[in-house]
N, C-alpha and C positions, 0 to 999 in steps of 0.2 A: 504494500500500500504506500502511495505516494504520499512525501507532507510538503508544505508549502513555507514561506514565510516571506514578506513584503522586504525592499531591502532601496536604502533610500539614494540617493546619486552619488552622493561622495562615499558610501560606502561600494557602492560599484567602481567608480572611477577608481579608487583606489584597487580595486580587486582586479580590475584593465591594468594598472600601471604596470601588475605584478606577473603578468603574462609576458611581458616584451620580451626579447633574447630570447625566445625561444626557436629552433629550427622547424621547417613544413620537413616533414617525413614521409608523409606520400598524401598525393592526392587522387582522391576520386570523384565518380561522377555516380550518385543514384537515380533511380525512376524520376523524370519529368526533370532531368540536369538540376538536381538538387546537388551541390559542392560541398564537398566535403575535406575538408583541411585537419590533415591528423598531424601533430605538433606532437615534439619531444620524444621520448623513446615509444618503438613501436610494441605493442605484446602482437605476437605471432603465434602464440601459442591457441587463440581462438580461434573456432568452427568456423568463421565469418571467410568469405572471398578479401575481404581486405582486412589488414592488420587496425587495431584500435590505437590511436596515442596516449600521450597522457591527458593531452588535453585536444577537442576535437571542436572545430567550427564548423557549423551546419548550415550552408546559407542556402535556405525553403522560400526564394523569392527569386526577382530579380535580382543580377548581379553583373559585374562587370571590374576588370582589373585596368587601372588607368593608368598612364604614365604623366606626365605634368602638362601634356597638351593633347593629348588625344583617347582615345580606347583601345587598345590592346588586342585584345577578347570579354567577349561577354554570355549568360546564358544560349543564345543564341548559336554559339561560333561554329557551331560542328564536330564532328568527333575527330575528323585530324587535327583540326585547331587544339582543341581540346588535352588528346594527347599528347601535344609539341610541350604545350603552356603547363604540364604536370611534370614532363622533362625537366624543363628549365626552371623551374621552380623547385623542383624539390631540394631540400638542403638552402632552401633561403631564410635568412635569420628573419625573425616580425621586429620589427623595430618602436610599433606602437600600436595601439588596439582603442576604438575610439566611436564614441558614439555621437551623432551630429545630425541636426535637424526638431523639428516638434517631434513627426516620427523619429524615433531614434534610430536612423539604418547606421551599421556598423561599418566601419572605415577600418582594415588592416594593412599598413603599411610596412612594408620589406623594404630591405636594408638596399636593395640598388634603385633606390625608385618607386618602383610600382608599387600600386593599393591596391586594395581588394575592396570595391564600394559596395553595398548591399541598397536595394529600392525596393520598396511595396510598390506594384501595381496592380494591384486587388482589395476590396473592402477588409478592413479585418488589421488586426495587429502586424508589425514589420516578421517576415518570415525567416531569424535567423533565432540560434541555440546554440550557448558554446556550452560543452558538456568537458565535464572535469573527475576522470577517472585514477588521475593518482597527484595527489598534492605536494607528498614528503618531499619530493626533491626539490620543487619550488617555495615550498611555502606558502602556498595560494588558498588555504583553507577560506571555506568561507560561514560565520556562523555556526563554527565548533565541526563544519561538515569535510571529511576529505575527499567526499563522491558526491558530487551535484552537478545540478544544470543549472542555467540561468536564461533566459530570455524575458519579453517586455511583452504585456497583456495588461489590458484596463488599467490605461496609465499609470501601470508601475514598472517596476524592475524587479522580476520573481526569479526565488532560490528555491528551486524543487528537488529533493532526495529520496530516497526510500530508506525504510525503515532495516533493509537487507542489505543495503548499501549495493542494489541490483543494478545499479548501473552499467555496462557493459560496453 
C-alpha cells in the first residue's frame, strides 16, 4: 500500500540540488516514447528488459532535449534518432535538475550543454516522476524515506513510498 505526504518547494528544490553529478547510465524508450533516464549505478540483477538506477526520471509527457539555440530531438524524433541520442548521452554527468514554469515541467541539464525540457500538452498534471530506489550513496533521503517517488498533482509537490519499500 502506497503512503503519500505533501512536501513544500524549498524542500524539493533542495532535494533537486542533491541529484546533480550524477551520471545517465542508460537510457530508454517505453510505450507511447515515455523517457526514461536511469542515473547512477545500474542493478542488472532485475527481470526487467532494462537495468533500474539508483535514481530514475520518467518523463510521461512531452519532451525535448535542447541545446542553447535550437532542439536536438524530441518525443517525436524516431527510433534512429532516438537511439543515436541514448549513445551519446549515456555516461553524461546532470549538472542541475530544475523545475520552471506555473506548471512545473522539469529542466535536466548535462554537463556539455544540452537539457532535457519536459511540457504538458494535455489536460491534467505535468507528466514526469523521478523515482529514487537507493539513496545511501547520495544522501538524497527524502522525509526519513530511502525508496520514493516524487512528482507534482493538485498543486503540490508529492513524496509517495510504500510501506514494503516496493519500489522497483
Amino acid at each position: 500500500m502506497s503512503k503519500f505526504c505533501h512536501i513544500n518547494k524549498n524542500l524539493f528544490s533542495e532535494f533537486l540540488n542533491k541529484i546533480k553529478n550524477i551520471k545517465i547510465s542508460h537510457i530508454w524508450y517505453g510505450y507511447a516514447n515515455v523517457l526514461f533516464l536511469e542515473c547512477g549505478k545500474l542493478d542488472k540483477k532485475s527481470n526487467k528488459s532494462n537495468p533500474s538506477g539508483e535514481i530514475t526520471f520518467m518523463l510521461d509527457c512531452g519532451w525535448r532535449l535542447e541545446s542553447q539555440y535550437t532542439v536536438i530531438a524530441g518525443i517525436d524524433s524516431g527510433d534512429r534518432k532516438l537511439n543515436n541520442l541514448s549513445r551519446s548521452l549515456t555516461n553524461s554527468k546532470i549538472v542541475s535538475v530544475d523545475v520552471e514554469g506555473k506548471i512545473p515541467e522539469l529542466c535536466i541539464a548535462l554537463e556539455n550543454g544540452p537539457s532535457f525540457r519536459t511540457f504538458q500538452t494535455y489536460k491534467g498534471p505535468p507528466g514526469w516522476t523521478i523515482l529514487v530506489r537507493d539513496c545511501s550513496r547520495n544522501k538524497i533521503c527524502l522525509n526519513g524515506k530511502e525508496k520514493f517517488s516524487v512528482y507534482f498533482e493538485n498543486k503540490s509537490f508529492i513524496c509517495e513510498w510504500y510501506d514494503s519499500d516496493a519500489i522497483q
